[in-house]
C-alpha positions as YAML, in Angstrom:
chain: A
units: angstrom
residues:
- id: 1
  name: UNK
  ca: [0.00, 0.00, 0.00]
- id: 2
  name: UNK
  ca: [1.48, 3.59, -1.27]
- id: 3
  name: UNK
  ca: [0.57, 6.29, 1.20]
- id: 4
  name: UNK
  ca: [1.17, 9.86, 0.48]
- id: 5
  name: UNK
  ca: [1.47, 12.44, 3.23]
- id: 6
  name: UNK
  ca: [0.69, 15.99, 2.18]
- id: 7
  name: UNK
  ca: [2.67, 18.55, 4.79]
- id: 8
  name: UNK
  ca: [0.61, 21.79, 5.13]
- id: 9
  name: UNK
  ca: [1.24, 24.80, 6.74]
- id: 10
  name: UNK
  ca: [-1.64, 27.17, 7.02]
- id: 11
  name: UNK
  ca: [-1.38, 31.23, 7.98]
- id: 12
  name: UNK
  ca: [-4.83, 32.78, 8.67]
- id: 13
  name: UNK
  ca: [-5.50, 35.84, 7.73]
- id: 14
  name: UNK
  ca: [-7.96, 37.09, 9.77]
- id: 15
  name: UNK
  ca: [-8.63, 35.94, 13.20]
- id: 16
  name: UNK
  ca: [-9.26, 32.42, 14.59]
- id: 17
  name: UNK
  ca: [-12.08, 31.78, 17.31]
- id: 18
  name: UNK
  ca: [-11.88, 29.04, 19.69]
- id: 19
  name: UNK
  ca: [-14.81, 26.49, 19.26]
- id: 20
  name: UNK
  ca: [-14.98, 24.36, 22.43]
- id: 21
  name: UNK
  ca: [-17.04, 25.46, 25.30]
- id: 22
  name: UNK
  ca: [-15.45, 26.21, 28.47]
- id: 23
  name: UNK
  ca: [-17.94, 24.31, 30.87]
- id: 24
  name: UNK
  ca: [-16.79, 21.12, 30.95]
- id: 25
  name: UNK
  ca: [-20.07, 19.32, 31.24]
- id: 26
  name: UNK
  ca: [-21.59, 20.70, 28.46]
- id: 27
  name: UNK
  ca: [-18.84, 19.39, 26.87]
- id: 28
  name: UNK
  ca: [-18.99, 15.87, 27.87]
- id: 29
  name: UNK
  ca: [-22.76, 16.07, 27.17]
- id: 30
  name: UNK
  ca: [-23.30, 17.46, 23.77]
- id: 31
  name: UNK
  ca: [-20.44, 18.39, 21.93]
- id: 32
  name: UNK
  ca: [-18.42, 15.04, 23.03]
- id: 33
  name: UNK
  ca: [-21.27, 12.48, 21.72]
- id: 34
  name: UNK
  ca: [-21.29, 14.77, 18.36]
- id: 35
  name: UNK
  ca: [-17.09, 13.51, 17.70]
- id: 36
  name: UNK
  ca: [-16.85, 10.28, 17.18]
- id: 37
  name: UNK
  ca: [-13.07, 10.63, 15.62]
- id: 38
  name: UNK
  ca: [-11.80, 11.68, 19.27]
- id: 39
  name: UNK
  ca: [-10.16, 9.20, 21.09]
- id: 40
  name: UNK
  ca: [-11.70, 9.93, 24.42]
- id: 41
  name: UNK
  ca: [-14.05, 12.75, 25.85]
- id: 42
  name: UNK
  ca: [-12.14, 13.06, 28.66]
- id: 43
  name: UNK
  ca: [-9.02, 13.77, 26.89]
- id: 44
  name: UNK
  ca: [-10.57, 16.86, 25.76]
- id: 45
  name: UNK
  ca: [-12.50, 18.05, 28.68]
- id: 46
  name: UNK
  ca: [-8.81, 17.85, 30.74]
- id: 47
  name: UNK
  ca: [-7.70, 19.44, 27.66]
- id: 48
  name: UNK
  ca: [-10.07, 22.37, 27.81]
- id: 49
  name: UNK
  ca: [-9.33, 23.75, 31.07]
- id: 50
  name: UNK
  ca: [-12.87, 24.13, 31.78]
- id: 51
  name: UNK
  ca: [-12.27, 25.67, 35.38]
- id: 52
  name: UNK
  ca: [-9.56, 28.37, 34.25]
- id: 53
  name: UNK
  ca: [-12.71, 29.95, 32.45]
- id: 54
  name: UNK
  ca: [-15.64, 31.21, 34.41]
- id: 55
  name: UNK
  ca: [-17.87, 32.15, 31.70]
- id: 56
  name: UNK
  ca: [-19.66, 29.04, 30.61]
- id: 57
  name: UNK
  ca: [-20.94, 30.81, 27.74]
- id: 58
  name: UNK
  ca: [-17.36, 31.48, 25.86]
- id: 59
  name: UNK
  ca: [-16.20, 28.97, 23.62]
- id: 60
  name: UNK
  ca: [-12.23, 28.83, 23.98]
- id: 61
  name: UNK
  ca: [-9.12, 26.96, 22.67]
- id: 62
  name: UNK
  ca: [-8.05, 23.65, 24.34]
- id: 63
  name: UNK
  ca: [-4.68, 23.22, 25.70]
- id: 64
  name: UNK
  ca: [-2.13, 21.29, 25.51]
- id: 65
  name: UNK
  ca: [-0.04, 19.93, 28.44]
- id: 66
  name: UNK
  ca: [2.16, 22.70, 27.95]
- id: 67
  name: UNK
  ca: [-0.63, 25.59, 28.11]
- id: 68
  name: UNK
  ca: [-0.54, 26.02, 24.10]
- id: 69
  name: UNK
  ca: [-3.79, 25.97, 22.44]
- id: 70
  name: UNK
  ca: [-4.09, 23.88, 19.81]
- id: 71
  name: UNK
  ca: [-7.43, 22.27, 16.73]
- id: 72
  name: UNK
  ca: [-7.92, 18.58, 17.28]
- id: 73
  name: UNK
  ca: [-6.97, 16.57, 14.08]
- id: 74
  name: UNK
  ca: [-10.89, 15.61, 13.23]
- id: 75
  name: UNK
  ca: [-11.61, 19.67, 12.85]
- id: 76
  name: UNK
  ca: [-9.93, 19.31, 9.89]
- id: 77
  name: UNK
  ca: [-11.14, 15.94, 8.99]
- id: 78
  name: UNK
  ca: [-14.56, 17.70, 9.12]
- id: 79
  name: UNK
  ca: [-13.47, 21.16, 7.41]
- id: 80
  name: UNK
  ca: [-12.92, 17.95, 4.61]
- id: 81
  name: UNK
  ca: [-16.14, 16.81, 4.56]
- id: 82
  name: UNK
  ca: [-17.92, 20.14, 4.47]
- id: 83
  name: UNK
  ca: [-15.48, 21.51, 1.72]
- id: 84
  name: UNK
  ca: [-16.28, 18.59, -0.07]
- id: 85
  name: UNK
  ca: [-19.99, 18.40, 0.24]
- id: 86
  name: UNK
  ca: [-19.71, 21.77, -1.51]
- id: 87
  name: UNK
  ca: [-17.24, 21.28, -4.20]
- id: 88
  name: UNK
  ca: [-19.54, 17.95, -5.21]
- id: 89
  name: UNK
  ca: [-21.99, 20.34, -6.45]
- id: 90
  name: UNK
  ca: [-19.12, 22.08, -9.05]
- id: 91
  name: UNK
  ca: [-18.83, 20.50, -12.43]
- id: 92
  name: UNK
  ca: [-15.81, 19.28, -12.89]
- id: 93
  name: UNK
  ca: [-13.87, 19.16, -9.52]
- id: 94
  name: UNK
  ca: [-12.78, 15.74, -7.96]
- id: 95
  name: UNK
  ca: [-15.20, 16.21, -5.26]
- id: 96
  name: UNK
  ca: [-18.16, 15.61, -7.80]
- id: 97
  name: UNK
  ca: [-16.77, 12.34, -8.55]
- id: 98
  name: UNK
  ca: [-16.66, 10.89, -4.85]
- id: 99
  name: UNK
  ca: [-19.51, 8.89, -3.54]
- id: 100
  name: UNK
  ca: [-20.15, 8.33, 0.14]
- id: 101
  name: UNK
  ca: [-17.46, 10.87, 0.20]
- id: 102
  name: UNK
  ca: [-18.15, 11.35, 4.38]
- id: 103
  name: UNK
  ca: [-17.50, 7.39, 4.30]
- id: 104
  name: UNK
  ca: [-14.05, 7.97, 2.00]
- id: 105
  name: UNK
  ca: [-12.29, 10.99, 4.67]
- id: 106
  name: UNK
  ca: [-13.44, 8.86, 7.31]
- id: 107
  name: UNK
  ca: [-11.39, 5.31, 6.30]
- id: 108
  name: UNK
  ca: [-8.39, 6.70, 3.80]
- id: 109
  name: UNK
  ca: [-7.48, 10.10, 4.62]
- id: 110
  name: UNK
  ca: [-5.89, 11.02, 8.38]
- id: 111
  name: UNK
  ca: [-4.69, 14.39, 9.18]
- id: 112
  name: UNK
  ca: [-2.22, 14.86, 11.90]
- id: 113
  name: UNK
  ca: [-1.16, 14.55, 14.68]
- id: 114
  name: UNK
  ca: [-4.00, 14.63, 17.22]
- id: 115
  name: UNK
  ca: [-3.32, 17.91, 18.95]
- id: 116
  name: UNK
  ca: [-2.52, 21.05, 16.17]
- id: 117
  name: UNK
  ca: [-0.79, 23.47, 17.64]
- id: 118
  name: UNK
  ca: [-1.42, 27.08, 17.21]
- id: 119
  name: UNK
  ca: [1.40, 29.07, 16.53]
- id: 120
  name: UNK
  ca: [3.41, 32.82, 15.44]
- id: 121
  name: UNK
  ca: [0.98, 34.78, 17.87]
- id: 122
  name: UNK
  ca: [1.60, 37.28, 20.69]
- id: 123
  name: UNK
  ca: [-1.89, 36.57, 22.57]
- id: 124
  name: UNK
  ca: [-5.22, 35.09, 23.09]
- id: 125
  name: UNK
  ca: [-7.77, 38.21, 23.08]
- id: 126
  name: UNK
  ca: [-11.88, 38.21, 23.30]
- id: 127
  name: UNK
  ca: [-14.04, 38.29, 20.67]
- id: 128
  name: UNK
  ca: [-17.58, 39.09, 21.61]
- id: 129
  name: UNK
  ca: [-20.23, 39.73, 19.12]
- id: 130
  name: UNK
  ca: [-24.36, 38.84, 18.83]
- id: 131
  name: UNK
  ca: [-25.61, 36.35, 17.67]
- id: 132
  name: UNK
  ca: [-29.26, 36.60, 16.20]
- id: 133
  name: UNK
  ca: [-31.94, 33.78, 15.60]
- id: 134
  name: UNK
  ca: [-35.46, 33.60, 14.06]
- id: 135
  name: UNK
  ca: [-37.68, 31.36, 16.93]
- id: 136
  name: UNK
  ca: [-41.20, 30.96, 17.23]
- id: 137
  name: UNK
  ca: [-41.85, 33.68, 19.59]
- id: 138
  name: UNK
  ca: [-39.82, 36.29, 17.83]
- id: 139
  name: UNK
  ca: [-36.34, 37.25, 16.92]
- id: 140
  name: UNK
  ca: [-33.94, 36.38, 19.27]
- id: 141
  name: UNK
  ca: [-30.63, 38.50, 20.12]
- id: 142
  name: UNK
  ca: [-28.15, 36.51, 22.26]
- id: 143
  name: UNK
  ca: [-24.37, 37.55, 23.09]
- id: 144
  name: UNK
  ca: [-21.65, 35.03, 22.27]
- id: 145
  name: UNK
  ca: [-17.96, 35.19, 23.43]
- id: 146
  name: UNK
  ca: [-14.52, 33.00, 22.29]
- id: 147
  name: UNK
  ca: [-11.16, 33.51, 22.90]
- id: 148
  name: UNK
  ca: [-9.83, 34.45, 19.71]
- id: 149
  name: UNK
  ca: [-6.20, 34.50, 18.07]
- id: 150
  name: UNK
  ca: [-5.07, 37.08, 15.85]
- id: 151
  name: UNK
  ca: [-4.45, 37.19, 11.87]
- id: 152
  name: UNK
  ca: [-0.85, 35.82, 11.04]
- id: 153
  name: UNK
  ca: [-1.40, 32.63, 13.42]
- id: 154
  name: UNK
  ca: [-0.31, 29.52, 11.38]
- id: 155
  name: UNK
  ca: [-0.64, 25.73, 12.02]
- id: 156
  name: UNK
  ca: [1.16, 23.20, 10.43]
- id: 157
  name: UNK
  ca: [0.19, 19.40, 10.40]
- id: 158
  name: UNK
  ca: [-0.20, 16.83, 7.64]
- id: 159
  name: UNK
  ca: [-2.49, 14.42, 6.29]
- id: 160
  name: UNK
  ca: [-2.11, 11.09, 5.12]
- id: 161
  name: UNK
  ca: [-3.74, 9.64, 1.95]
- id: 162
  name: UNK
  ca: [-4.31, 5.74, 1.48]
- id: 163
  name: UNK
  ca: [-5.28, 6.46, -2.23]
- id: 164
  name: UNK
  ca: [-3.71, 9.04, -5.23]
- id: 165
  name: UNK
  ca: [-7.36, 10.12, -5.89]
- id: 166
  name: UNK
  ca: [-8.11, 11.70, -2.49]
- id: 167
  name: UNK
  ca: [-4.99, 12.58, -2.54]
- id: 168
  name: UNK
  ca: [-5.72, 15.17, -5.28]
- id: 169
  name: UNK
  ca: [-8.80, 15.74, -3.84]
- id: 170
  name: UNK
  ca: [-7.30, 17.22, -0.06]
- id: 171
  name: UNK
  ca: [-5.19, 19.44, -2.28]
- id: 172
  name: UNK
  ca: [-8.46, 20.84, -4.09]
- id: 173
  name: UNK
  ca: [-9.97, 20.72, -0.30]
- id: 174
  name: UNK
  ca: [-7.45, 23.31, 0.70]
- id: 175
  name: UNK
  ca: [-7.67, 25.22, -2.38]
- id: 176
  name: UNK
  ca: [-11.11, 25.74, -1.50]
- id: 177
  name: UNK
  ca: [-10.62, 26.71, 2.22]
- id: 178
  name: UNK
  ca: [-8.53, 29.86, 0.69]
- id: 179
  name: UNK
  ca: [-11.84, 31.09, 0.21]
- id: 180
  name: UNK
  ca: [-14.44, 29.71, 2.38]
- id: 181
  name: UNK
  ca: [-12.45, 29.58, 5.56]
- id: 182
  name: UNK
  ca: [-11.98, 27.25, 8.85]
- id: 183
  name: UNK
  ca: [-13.65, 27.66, 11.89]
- id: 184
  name: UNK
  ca: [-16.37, 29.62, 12.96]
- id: 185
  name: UNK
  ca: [-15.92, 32.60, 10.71]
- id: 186
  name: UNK
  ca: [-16.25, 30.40, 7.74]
- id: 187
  name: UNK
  ca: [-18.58, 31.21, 4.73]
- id: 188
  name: UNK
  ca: [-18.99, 34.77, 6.54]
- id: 189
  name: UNK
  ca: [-18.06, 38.45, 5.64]
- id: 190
  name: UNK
  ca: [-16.29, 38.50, 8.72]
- id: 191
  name: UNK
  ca: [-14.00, 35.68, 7.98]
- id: 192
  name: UNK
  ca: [-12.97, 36.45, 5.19]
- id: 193
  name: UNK
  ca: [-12.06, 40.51, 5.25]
- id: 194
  name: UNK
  ca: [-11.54, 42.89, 3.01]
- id: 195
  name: UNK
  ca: [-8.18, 42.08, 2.50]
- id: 196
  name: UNK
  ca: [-8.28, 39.32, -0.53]
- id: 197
  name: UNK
  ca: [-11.91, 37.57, 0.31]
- id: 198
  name: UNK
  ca: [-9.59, 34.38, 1.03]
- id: 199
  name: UNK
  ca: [-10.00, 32.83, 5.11]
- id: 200
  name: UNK
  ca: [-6.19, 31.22, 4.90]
- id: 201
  name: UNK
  ca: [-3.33, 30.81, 3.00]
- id: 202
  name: UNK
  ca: [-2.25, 27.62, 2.63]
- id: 203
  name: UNK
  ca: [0.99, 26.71, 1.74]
- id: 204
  name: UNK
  ca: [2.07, 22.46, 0.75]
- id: 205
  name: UNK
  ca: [4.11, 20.05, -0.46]
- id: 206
  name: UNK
  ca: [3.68, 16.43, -0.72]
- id: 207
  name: UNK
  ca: [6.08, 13.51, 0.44]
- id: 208
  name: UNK
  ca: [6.07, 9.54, -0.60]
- id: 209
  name: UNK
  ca: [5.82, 6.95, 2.55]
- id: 210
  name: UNK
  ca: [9.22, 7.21, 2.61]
- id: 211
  name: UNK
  ca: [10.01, 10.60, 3.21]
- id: 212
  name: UNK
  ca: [10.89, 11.30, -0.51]
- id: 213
  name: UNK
  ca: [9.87, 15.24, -1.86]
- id: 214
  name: UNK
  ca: [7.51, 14.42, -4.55]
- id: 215
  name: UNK
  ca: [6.38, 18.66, -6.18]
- id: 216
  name: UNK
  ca: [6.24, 21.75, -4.39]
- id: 217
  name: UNK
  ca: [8.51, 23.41, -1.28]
- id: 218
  name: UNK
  ca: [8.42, 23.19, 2.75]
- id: 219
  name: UNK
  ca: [6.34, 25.68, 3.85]
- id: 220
  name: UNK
  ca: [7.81, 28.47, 5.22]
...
């Protein structure tokens, strides 16, 4: 079996908000049972550092053992799926081509390593902003907070591919996120800025099993 590993660094250009909540049971019992690719829930919740944060209704970064937040590897397994449940509605892109394509990222394509460190950033500020909703009794106004880390941040990891094909398809995958984004500022004004309309720039190269170069340059 031929495995490629595609080495990415990506440098976002406008801010990054944190995602998980702080409260630690609301963790374990809603967003926990919605991630099947983590190992454990309680990795995360110790991760999370629920009690360093007293507002349980700001969404933060987890940590690492050494304080440094960090994405877990299936955030970008699921950026995948969502950038390709888009693309398989464009004529003539790779995504259009793959099936169960949920079923494909999930066996043959790996990003790594578990724990994506956040890096080239002086500190974690607050973003607060609200958040409005249509319900049955009205329009509802709510305020939402997350950490948030500034434009410039980068993260580097890489992603192995069992087969060529969605191997070419994770390149198109992060093609599209220069424009639609990652995180919760995706597919939004406010994600993408008025700087170039593009969330991230995303810089690759690819490597054989081996460690051969195959095309491109280390990112930088």
């Amino acid at each position: 079996m031929e495995k490629t590993t595609i080495k990415v660094k990506i440098t976002f250009i406008e801010p990054i908000l944190g995602t998980s909540p702080a409260d630690g049971d609301v963790y374990r019992s809603y967003i926990g049972s919605k991630a099947p690719d983590a190992a454990t829930i309680e990795d995360e919740v110790e991760a999370l550092g629920a009690e360093a944060v007293a507002e349980k209704g700001m969404t933060v970064f987890p940590r690492t053992a050494e304080g440094k937040p960090f994405i877990y590897d299936y955030q970008i397994k699921g950026f995948f799926k969502d950038t390709c449940g888009g693309l398989r509605k464009v004529k003539g892109s790779l995504s259009e081509k793959i099936k169960a394509y949920k079923k494909e990222i999930d066996k043959l394509v790996f990003p790594k390593p578990r724990e994506i460190v956040i890096e080239d950033f002086d500190k974690i500020g607050e973003c607060q902003r609200p958040l409005r909703a249509m319900t049955a009794q009205g329009e509802r106004v709510s305020l939402a907070m997350s950490e948030e880390i500034p434009a410039g941040a980068t993260v580097t990891f890489a992603v192995d591919c069992l087969t060529s094909d969605l191997a070419a398809a994770v390149r198109e995958w992060l093609d599209y996120g220069e424009l639609s984004g990652i995180g919760q500022w995706r597919s939004t004004a406010a994600y993408r800025g008025a700087k170039n309309s593009k969330g991230m720039a995303v810089h690759r190269y690819d490597l054989r099993s081996n460690g051969e170069a195959l095309s491109g340059a280390e990112p930088t």
